[in-house]
Every structure is written in structure tokens, then in C-alpha cells.
BAFI-3210 file (N, C-alpha, C; in Angstrom, 3 decimals, decimal comma, padded with zeros to 6 digits):
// residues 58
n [1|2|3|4|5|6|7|8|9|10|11|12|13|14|15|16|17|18|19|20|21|22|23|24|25|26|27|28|29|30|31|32|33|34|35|36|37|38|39|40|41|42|43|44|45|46|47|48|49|50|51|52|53|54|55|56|57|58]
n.u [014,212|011,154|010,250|007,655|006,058|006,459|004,453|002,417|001,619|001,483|-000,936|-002,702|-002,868|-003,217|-006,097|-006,855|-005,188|-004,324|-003,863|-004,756|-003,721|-004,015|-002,230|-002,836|-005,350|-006,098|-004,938|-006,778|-008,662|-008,624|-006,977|-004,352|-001,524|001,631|004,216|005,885|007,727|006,077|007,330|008,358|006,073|004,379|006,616|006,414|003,798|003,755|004,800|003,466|001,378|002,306|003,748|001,295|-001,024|-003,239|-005,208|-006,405|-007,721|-005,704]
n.v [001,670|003,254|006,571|006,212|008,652|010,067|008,340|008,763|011,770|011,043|009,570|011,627|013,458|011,986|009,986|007,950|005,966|003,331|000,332|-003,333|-006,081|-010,116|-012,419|-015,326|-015,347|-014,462|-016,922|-019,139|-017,935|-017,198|-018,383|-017,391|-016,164|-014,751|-012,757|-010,207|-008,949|-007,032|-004,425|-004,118|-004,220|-001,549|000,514|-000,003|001,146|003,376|004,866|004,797|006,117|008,553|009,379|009,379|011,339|012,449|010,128|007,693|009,729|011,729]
n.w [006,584|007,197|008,489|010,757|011,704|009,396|007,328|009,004|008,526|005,843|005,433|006,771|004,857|002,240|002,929|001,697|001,772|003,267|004,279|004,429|004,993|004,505|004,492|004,497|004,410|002,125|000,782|001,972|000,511|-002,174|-003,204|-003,751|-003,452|-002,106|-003,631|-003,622|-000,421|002,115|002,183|-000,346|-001,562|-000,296|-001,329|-003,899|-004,237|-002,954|-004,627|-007,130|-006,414|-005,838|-008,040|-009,667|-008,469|-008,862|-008,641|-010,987|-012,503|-013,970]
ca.u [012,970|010,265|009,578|006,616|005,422|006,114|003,121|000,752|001,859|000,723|-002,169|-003,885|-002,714|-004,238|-006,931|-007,123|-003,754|-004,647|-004,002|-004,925|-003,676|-003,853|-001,941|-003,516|-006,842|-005,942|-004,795|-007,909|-009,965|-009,021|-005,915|-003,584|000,198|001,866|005,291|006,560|007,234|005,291|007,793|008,004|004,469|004,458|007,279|005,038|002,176|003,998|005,517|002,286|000,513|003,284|003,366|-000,360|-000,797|-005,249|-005,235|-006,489|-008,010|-004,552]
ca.v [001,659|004,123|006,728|006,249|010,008|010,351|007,765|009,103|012,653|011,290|009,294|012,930|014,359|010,987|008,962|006,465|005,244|002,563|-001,060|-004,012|-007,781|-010,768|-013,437|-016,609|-015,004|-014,343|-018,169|-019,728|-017,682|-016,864|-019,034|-016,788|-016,395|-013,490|-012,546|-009,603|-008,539|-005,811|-003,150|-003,926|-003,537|-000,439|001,311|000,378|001,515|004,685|004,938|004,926|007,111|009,761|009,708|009,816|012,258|012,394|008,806|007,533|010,687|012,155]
ca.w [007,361|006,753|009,343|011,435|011,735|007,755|007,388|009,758|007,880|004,555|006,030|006,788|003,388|001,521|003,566|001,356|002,007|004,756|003,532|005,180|004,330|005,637|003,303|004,526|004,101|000,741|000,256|001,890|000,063|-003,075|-003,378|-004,003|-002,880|-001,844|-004,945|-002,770|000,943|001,738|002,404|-001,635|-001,817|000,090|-002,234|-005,036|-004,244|-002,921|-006,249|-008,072|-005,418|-005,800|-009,861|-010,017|-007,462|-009,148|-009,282|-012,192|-013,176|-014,653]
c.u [012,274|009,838|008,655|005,795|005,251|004,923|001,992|000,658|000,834|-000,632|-003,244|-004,082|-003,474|-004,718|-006,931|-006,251|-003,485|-004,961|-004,331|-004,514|-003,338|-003,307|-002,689|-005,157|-007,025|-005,722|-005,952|-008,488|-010,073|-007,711|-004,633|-002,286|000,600|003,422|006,197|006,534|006,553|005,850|007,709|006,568|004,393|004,964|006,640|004,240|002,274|004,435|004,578|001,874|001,490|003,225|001,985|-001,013|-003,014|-005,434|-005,491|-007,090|-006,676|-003,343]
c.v [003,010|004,427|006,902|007,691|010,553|009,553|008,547|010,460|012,404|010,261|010,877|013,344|013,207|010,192|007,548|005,832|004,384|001,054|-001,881|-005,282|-008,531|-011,971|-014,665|-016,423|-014,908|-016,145|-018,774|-019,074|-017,542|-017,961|-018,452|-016,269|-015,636|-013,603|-011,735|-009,209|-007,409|-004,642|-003,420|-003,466|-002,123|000,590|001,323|001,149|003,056|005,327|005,299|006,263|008,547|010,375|010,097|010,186|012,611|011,206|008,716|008,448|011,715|012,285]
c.w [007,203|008,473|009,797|011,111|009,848|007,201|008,280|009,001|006,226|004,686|006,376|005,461|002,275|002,475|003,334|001,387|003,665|003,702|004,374|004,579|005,399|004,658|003,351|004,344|002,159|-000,109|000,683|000,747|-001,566|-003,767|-004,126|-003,086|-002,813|-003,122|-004,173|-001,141|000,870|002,508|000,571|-001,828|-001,664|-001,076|-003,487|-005,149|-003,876|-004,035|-007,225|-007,596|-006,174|-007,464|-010,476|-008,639|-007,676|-009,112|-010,460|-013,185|-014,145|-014,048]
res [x|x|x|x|x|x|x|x|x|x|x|x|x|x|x|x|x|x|x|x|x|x|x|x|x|x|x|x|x|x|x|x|x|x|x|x|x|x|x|x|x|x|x|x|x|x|x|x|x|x|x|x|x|x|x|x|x|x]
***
């Protein structure tokens, strides 16, 4: 489990790190199905974030 205060920590240090989903919004609308939970998601996306520290700039 991921601690609380370590999120709000890197929430100041990156902003843009504020997700929002809603899966059934995603299946009405676009019909699309969720693959992983989203603590997977999360570690992803922290995974990326962390390696590409400019985003896609380098």
C-alpha cells in the first residue's frame, strides 16, 4: 500500500500527477474495458513519471 502523505508529497513536486477514472464512463462512452487494476496503473505511470523525470522532452 502506498503511503498517503508520499502522494500528496509528490502531488506538490509534480501537479500534473492527479488522475481521474471512471471505468463505466469509459465503457459507455468509448467502449472500452479496463486490462489492469489501478494500483497497476498507478506503478506504471509512476514508473514512467520517475524515468522521464522532463516528460517527453528527454
Amino acid at each position: 500500500m502506498t503511503d498517503p502523505q508520499s502522494l500528496e508529497n509528490a502531488r506538490r513536486v509534480h501537479p500534473q500527477l492527479n488522475y481521474e477514472l471512471d471505468r463505466y464512463a469509459a465503457l459507455a462512452k468509448l467502449g472500452w474495458r479496463t486490462t489492469r487494476s489501478f494500483a497497476e496503473a498507478c506503478r506504471d505511470a509512476w514508473a514512467w513519471q520517475s524515468a522521464n523525470p522532463q516528460g517527453y522532452r528527454g
